[in-house]
N, C-alpha and C positions, 0 to 999 in steps of 0.2 A: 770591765770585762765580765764582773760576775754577773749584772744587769742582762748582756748580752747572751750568757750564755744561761742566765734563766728563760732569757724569750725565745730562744732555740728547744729549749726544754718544755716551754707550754706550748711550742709550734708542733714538735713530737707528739707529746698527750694529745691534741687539739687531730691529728693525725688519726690515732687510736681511737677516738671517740670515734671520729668517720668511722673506722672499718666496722666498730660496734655495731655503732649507727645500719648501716649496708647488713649486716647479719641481723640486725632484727627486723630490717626488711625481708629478706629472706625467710625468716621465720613465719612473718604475718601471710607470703606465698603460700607457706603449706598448710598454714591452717585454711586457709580458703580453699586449701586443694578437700581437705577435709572435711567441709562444710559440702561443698561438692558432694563429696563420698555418700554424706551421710543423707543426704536429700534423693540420691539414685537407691539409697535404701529402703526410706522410705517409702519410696514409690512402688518396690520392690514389693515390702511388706502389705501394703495397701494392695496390689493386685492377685499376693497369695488370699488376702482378705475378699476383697473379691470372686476368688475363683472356689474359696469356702461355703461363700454365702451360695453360690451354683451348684455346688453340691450337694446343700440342705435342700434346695428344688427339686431334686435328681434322686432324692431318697428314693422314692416308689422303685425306679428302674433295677434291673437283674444284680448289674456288676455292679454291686454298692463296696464289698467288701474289698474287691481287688482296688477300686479306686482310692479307698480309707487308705491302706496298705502304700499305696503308692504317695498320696498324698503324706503319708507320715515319713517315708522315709527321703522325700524332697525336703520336707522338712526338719528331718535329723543331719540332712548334710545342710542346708543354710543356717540352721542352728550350729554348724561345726565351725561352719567360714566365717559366721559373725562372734563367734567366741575368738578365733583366729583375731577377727580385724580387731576386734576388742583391748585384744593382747596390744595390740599393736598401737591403740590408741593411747594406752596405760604408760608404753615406756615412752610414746610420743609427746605426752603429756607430762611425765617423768624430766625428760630432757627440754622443756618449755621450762619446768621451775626450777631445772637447775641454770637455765640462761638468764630468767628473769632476776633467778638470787646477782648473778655474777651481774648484772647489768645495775643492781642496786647499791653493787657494794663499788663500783665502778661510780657510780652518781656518787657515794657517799665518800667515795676519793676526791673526786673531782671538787666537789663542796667545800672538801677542807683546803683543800689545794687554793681555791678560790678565796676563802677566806683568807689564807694564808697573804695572798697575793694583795689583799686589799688593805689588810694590818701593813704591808712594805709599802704600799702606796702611801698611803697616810702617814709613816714618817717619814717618806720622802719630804712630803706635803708640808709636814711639818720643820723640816730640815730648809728647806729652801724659805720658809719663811722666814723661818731666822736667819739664813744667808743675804736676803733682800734688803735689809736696812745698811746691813755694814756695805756691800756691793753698793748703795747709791749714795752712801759719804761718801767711800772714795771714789766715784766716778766725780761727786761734787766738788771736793778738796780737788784733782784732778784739772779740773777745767776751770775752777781758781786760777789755780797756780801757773797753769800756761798762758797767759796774755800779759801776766806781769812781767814773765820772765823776756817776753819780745819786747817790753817797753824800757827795758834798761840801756842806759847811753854805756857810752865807751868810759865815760869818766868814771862813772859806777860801777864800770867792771873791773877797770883799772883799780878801785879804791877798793873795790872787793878784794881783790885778787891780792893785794897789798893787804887791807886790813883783816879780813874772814876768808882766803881760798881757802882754805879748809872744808869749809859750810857748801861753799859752792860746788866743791867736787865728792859730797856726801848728798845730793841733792841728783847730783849726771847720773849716780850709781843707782836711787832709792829709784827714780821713775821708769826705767826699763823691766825695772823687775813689776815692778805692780802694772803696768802693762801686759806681761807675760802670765801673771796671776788672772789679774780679771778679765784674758782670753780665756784661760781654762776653765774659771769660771763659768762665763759665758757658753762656751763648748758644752762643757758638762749640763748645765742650765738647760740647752736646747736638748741635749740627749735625754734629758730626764724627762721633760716634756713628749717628745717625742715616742717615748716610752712609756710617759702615762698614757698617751693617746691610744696608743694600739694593747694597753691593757686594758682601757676603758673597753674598747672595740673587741678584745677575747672574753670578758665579763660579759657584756652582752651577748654577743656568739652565744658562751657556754648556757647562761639564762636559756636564751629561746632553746637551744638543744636540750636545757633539762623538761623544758618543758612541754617539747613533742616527745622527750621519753619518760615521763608522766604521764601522759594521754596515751600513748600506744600499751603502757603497762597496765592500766587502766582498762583499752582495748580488750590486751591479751585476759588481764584477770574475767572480765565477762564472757570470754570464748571460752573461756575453761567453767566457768560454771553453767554454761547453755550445754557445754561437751558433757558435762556431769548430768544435768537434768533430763537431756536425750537418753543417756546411758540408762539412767532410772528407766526413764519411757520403756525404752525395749525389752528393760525385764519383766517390766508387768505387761507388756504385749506377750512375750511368748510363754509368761504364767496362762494368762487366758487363754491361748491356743491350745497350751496343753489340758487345760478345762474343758475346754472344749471339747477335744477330741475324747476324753477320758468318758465328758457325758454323752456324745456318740454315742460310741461302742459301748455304752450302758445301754443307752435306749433298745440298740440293736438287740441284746442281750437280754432285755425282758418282754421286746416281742416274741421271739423264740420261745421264750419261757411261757408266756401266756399264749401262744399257740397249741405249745405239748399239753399246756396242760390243759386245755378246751377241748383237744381230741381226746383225752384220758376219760374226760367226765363224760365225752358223749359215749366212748365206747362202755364206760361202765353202765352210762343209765341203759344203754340197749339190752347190758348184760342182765340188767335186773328185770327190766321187762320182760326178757327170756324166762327169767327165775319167776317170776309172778308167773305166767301164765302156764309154764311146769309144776309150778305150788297149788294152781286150782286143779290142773290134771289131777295131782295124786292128791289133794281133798277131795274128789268127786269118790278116787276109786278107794279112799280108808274111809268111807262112810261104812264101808262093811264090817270093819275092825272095831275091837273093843280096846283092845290092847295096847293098841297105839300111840295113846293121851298117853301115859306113864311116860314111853318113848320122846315122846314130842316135849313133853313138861323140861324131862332131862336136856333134849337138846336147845329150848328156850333158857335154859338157868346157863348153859355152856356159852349160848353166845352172852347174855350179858353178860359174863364173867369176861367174857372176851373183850366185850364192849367196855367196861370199864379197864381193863387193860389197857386198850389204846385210850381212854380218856388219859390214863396216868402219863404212857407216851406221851399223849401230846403233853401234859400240863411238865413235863419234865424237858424236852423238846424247846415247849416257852421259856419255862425256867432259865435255860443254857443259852438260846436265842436273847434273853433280858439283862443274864451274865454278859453276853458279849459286848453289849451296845455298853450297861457301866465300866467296862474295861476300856472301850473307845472313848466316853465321857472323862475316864481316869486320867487318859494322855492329855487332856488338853492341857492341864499348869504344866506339864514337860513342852510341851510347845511353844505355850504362851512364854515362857522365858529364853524361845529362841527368837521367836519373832519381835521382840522387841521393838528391834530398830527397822523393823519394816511394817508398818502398820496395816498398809495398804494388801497388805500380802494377805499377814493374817485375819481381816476382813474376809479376802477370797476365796481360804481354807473353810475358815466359821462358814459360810455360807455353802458351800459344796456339805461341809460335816451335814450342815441343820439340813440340807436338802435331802442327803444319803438317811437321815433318820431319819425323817418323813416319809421317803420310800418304804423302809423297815417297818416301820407304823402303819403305811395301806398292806405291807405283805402277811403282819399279822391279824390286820383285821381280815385280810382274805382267806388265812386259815382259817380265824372264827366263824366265819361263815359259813365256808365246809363244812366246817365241825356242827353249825345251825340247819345246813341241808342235811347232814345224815341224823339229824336229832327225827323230824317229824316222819323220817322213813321207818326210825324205830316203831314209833307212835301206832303207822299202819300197819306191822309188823303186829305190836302185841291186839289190836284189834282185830286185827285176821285171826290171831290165837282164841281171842274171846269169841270168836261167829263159828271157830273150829270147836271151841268146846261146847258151844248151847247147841252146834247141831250134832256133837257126839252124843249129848243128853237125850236127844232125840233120839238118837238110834239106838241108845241103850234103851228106851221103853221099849222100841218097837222090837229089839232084840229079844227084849225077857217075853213080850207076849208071842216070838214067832221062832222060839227055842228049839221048838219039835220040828220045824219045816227048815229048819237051819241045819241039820245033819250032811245034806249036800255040799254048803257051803264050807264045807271044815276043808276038804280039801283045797278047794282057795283059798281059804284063807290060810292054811301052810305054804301055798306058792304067794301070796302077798307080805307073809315071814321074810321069806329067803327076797322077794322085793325089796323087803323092808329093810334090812343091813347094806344092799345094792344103792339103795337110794338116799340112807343115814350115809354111809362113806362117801358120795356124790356130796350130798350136802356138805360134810364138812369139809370137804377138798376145796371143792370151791368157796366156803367161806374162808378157810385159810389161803389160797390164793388170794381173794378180792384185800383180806386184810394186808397179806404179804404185800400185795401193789403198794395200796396205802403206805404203808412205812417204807416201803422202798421213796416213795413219789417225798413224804417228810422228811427220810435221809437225805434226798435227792436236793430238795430245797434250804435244808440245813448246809450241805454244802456248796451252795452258792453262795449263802448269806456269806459264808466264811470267807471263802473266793474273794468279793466281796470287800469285806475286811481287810484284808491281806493285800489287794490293789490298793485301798485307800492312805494304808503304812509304807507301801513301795512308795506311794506318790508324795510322800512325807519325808521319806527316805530321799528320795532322787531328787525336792526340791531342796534341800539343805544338803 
């Protein structure tokens, strides 16, 4: 009975394992539903990619910026839905290893079970061996003993029955019973068999089933690391995109800048051609003047004073400009020990920084260069002084030899006096104008740089 109701007991388990079995079929459905998913994604992504790259063509055209705008916020919502599906892969995959554990520890039941089953077989095994010797004495004794007993005459039985009934009727009693024995025997013998048979037959069963769920765990383990390495994939797809878009709207951003400021230079140099060709006017008309040079010396010693003023600007300008950049340089070991475990990332960052500083480096060498166009404008500046004073020298001879005939001229030159402060205040207006530009256009580009700056830390910020 207890044979029986073990094989009933591994028929149940044997049961169980099916249904296991059936649910990890169903499991391997949805991961292909998944597989699925994530290939309509990529396709997805691949034709956002696409329609990028048609819009790098389409730069020239008007509507650049409304289509940026629109293209970023299509891709702030599939960036929302794929954080979504994400989620959703995470607990999908969450619940994959909590099935996978249970199905392990199901095998690792089943195994000892099995073991179990094959230690009882074996002393079965062992049991009936030792039953088989004694079991074929007496089947031997047995079939002795019955031919002799038909060969006895009546005389013998008579003499028996006289000398030994005793014996005889301990002999009617012993052989029914060991008949009765060695059917049960027998019985049991085929039950036993019969029984190893279809253990043999669940041993095998269970084998081949562990070892399609071996192979499908197997399976599953490689779908979750191809599920992990896509996952990687798409972070560094939409690190790039946002690279992307960041270096955009740069580019956009300093054609802008080097537009304005190509119209600034040309309306200054017009400015200055005005101012030259105003500056020989009134050289033609203080040829008359003596007085002047003092004037004029003072207003040369003012602007350089000026001029090296804005040298110091600028060099203080750079200064705080070379601050910033070592302050940016400063984050990177605060970085570098976040990135760690993304290597590829922080590769992506370093190169966007090394490129952002490389910009920084042509925007300073393009102040230098200002700074080297207004250098030789000074140059003609103090040489027009020097051709102003050798032909005031001149006029000073011809003044002392034409002193007497110069009495006329006094009243002009009291109306070239009152010109003369008319046209000092004129000058410095507009040289303090032309400078105010300047520092205004230095502030102007200092706070870009910073702008700048401060996108590059958001973007530092929003990827961590």
């Amino acid at each position: 009975m207890r044979k029986r109701h073990n094989y009933y007991q591994s028929l149940i388990r044997i049961k169980k394992i099916k249904k296991k079995i059936a649910l990890f079929f169903k499991l391997k459905e949805f991961v292909l539903k998944i597989k699925n998913f994530k290939k309509n994604e990529q396709n997805r992504i691949s034709k956002y990619l696409s329609s990028c790259k048609l819009f790098d063509k389409e730069e020239e055209q008007k509507d650049e910026g409304e289509r940026v705008r629109c293209l970023v916020e299509e891709y702030e919502k599939s960036s929302s839905e794929w954080q979504e599906k994400n989620k959703k892969y995470g607990q999908t995959i969450k619940k994959l290893q909590t099935k996978r554990e249970e199905l392990t520890r199901d095998l690792q039941a089943c195994n000892e079970k099995l073991t179990a089953t094959e230690s009882r077989l074996h002393e079965y095994q062992v049991q009936l061996a030792d039953i088989r010797p004694s079991l074929q004495q007496c089947l031997s004794q047995w079939h002795t003993q019955s031919p002799s007993s038909s060969s006895y005459t009546e005389e013998g039985r008579s003499d028996e029955q006289e000398g030994g009934g005793n014996g005889n009727n301990d002999s009617q009693h012993i052989l029914p019973t060991v008949v009765k024995h060695t059917k049960a025997i027998l019985d049991a013998f085929a039950t036993c068999m019969h029984m190893l048979t279809n253990m043999q037959r669940l041993n095998d069963a269970l084998k081949h089933n562990c070892k399609e769920v071996l192979q499908q765990k197997q399976d599953l383990e490689e779908e979750l690391f191809r599920i992990t390495t896509q996952c990687y994939h798409y972070t560094y797809i939409y690190i790039y995109i946002c690279v992307y878009i960041y270096m955009y709207n740069m580019n956009g951003i300093r054609k802008q800048i080097d537009k304005e400021a190509f119209e600034q230079w040309s309306n200054e140099k017009k400015e200055l051609e005005q101012q030259r060709t105003k500056d020989q006017s009134i050289v033609e008309r203080q040829k008359q003047t003596i007085e002047k040079i003092g004037q004029l010396q003072q207003s040369t010693v003012a602007c350089r004073s000026i001029w090296k003023d804005l040298q110091t600007d600028f060099a203080a300008a750079n200064v705080q400009f070379q601050q910033q950049i070592t302050d940016l340089t400063s984050l990177f070991p605060y970085y570098y020990y976040l990135l760690i475990y993304s290597l590829f990332i922080y590769f992506c960052l370093f190169v966007c920084l090394f490129f952002l500083h490389s910009q920084h480096q042509t925007q300073v060498a393009q102040l230098e260069e200002a700074n080297n166009e207004y250098k030789p404008k000074l140059a003609s500046f103090q040489t027009s002084e020097e051709e102003i004073k050798s032909e005031l020298a001149k006029i000073k001879t011809e003044l002392e030899e034409k002193t007497k005939e110069n009495e006329s001229l006094r009243r002009n030159i009291d109306e070239m006096e009152s010109q003369k402060g008319d046209m000092k205040q004129q000058l410095e207006s507009q040289m303090q104008e032309t400078l105010q530009s300047q520092l205004q256009q230095l502030q102007h580009q200092i706070a870009l740089l910073q702008r700048q700056n401060d996108q590059v830390i958001c973007l530092f910020v929003c990827l961590f």
